[in-house]
Structures are given as C-alpha cells and as structure tokens.
C-alpha positions in Angstrom: 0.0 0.0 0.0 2.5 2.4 0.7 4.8 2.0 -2.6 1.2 2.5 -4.1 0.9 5.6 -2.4 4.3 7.0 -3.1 3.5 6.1 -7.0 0.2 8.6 -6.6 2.1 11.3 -4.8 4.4 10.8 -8.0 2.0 11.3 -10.4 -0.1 14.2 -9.1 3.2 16.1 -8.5 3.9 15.4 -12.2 0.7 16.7 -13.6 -0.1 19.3 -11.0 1.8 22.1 -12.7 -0.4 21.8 -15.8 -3.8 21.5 -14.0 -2.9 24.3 -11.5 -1.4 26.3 -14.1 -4.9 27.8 -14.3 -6.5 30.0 -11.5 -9.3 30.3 -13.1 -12.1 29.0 -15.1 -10.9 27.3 -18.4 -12.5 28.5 -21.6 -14.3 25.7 -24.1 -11.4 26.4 -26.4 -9.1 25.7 -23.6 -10.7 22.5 -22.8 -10.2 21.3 -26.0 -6.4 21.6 -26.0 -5.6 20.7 -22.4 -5.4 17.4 -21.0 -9.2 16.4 -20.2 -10.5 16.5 -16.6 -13.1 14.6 -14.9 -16.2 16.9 -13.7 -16.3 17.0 -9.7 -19.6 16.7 -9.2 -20.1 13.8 -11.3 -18.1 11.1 -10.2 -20.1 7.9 -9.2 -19.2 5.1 -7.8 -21.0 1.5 -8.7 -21.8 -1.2 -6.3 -24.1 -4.0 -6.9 -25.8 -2.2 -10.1 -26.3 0.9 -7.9 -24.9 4.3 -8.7 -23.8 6.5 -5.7 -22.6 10.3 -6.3 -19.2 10.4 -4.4 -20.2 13.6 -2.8 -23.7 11.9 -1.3 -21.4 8.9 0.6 -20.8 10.0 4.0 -19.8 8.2 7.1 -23.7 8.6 8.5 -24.9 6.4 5.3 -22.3 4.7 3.9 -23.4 1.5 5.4 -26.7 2.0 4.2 -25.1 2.5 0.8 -22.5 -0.3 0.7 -23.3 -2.8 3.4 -21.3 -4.3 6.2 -17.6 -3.3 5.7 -15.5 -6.2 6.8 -13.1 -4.4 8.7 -13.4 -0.3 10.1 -10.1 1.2 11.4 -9.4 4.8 12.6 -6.0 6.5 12.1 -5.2 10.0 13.0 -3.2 12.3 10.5 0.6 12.8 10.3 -0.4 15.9 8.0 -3.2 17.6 10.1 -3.5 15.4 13.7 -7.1 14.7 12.8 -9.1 11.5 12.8 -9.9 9.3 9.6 -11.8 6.3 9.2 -11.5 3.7 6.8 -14.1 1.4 5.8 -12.6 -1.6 4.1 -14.6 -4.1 2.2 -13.9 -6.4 -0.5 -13.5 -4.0 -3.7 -12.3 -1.5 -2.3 -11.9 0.9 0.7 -13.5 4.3 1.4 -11.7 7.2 3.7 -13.9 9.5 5.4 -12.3 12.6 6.8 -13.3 14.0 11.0 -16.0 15.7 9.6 -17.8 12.5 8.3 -17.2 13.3 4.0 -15.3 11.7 1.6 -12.0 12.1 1.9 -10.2 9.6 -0.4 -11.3 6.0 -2.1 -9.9 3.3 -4.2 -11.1 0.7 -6.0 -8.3 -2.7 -5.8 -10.4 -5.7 -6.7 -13.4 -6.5 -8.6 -16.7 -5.6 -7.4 -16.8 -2.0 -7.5 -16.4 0.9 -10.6 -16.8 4.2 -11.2 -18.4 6.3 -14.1 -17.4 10.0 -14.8 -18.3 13.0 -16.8 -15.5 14.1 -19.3 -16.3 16.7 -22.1 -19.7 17.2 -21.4 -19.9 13.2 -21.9 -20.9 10.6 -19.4 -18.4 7.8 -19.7 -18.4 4.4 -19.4 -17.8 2.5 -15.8 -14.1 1.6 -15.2 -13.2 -1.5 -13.3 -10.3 -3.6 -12.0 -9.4 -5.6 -15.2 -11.1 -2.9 -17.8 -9.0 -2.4 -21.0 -5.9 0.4 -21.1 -7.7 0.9 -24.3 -11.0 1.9 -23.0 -8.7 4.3 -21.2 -6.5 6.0 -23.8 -10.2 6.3 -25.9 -11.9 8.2 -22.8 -8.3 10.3 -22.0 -6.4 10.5 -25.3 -4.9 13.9 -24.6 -3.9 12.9 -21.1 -2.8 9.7 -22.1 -0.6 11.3 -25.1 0.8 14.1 -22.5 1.4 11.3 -19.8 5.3 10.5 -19.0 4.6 7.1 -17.6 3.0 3.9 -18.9 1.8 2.1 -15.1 -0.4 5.3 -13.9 -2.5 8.0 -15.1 -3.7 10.8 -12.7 -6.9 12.9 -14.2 -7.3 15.8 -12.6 -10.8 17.4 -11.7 -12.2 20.6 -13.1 -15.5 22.4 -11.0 -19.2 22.2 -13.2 -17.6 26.4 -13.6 -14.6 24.6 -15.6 -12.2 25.5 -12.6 -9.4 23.0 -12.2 -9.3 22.0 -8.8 -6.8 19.8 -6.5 -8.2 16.2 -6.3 -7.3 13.5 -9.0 -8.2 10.1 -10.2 -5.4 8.3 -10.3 -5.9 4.9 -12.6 -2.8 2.6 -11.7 -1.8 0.6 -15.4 -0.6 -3.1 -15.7 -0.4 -5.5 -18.6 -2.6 -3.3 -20.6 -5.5 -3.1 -17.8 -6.9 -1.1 -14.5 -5.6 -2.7 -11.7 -6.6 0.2 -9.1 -8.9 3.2 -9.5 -8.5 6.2 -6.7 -9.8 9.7 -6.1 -6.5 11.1 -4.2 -6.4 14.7 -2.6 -2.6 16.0 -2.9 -2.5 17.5 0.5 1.8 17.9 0.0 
C-alpha cells in the first residue's frame, strides 16, 4: 500500500503544474487543448448495479449504501493530527475525513467501478481488469501528455470549468486497470 501511495504522490506532482497552471475558469477552447478532466460533481461510484454520487457517501450512510464493511479502522493524520476512518470491504476501501465526507477511495479488486463525466460526456464504468484501451479512448490527450506507462492521474475541473486539487489516479498493468483512486494531494 505504501509504494502505491508514493506512486500517486508521483504522479499528481507530475501533472499538477499543468492542471494548477490555471486559476481560473478554463474557456471551451481551452478545454479542447488541455489534458481532459473529470467533472467533480459527477463522479459515481458503482456497487451491486447501484450508482452512488461520491459527494452523497458520507460516514452517517455509507453502510446503508454499501453494506457491512468487513473491517473499520481509525487512524489520525501525520499531515493535520485529525481522525480518519477507513471502511474496508472487499472492492475497495472508502476514507472519510473528521467531519464524516469523503475524503479519499480506491477501487483494488473486482466488485466496485466508477463512471465519470469528461467533455460534457458521461463515460463508461471503469473497473479492475477494464482495458488500457478503454482508457486511452476516454483520455487521449492525457494519455498522449502522460510521461509514464503504469499510472494516469486525471485531474478534476468544478461544473464552472475550474481546475481543482483532487485527482483520479488509474494505476496501469499489462494493458489493464488494476486500481482506481480519487486522491487529494494534501503535499
């Protein structure tokens, strides 16, 4: 888990000069030339044929939403001394921050996927095993403008067109997904 980590920190610190680059909102034309971003508040995660808006998952419901986790652990922060709580169940694992929101997920084994919105276009869902080529169709710019061939981070832009700080990093192996994670670069 934690060489996984240090390979996300990697990668948003290698795109994060081009999505922060911009203080403010992109035009259309801009979008068209610039790496594509995923919209923020359209990122859904799938379980059992059931779509659940990211931002709509808190700690009060997400048991309602997703079941019985098999294993919940709290850890408090090295960056900002407050209290976390990880839900762990078998596709995946969900972070809530002290204030009971998401604060980071990932997706490591099938069950689980996530659909996005990506120029004005609702995608299809992503999921442990799905095809790099899937990928490179959805992100060819960010693909083309990526330096590495085991990750892609996609960075988020506001429904204003405002590049913001969290990413979805998709780790790459043998030509497939083999994680999916909406990361916060808090560095």
């Amino acid at each position: 888990m934690k060489s996984k980590f240090l390979i996300i920190i990697i990668a948003i610190v290698t795109v994060s000069n081009l999505a922060f680059s911009q203080s403010k909102p992109l035009t259309k034309k801009q979008l068209a030339k610039s790496v594509e971003y995923i919209v923020s508040n359209h990122i859904r995660l799938v379980s059992k044929g059931k779509e659940f808006n990211m931002y709509n998952i808190k700690l009060s419901n997400v048991v309602s939403l997703f079941g019985k986790p098999k294993q919940i652990k709290k850890d408090k922060s090295e960056i900002d001394d407050q209290i976390y709580t990880t839900y762990t169940y078998e596709s995946g694992e969900i972070v809530f921050n002290h204030h009971g929101g998401v604060d980071n997920w990932e997706i490591n084994k099938p069950g689980w996927s996530c659909i996005f919105k990506v120029n004005d276009k609702i995608t299809q869902a992503f999921s442990i095993s799905s095809n790099l080529a899937d990928v490179k169709k959805t992100f060819p710019r960010s693909w083309a403008a990526n330096k590495r061939t085991d990750i892609l981070a996609i960075y988020l832009i506001t429904p204003n067109r405002t590049p913001v700080d969290p990413a979805i990093v998709f780790g790459i192996k043998n030509n497939h997904i083999t994680f999916i994670s909406y990361f916060v670069d808090e560095s």
